[in-house]
N, C-alpha and C positions, 0 to 999 in steps of 0.2 A: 623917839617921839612919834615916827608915824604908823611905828605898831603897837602903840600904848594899847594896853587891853581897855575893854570897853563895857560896860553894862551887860548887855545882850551876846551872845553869839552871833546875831545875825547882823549886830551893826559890826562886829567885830571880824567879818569876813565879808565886807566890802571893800573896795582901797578909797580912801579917804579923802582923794585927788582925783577920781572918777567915778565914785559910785559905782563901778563893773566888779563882779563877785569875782574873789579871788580864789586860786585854783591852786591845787598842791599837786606838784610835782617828783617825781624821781629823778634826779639828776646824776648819773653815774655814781649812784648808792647813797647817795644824800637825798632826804626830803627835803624842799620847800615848800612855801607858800611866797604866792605873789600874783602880781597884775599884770595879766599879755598887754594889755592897753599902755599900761606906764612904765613896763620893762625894769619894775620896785621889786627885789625878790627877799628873803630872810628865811633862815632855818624857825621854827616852829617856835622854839623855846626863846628864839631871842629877842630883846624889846626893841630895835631899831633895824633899819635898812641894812642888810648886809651886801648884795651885790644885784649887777645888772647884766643879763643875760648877754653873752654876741646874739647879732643880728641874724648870722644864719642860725643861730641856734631857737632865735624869737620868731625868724620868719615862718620855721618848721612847726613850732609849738601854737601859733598860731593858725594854719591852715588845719592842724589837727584839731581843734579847739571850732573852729566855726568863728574865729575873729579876725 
């Protein structure tokens, strides 16, 4: 549900629990998308929450990021 597609692209790559634009990622050869803020991640094609990053892995992703 909280990657239900959405009308727009643009409301469709926000996260829906913080309004902070969500970013895709390479995670050792996997894409995602998700939200450094709420640590919500999922591969591309899928409709729900798939997993939540470790901490040093968010802490890292964040300092790169500017968050």
């Amino acid at each position: 549900m909280f990657w239900k597609s959405t009308k727009t692209k643009e409301a469709s790559m926000t996260c829906p629990h913080c309004n902070v634009v969500r970013i895709e990622i390479d995670r050792f050869g996997e894409r995602l998308i998700g939200c450094v803020v709420c640590n919500l991640w999922t591969w591309p094609t899928s409709p729900s929450v798939s997993m939540a990053l470790p901490e040093d892995d968010l802490e890292a992703l964040r300092k790169r990021v500017g968050n």
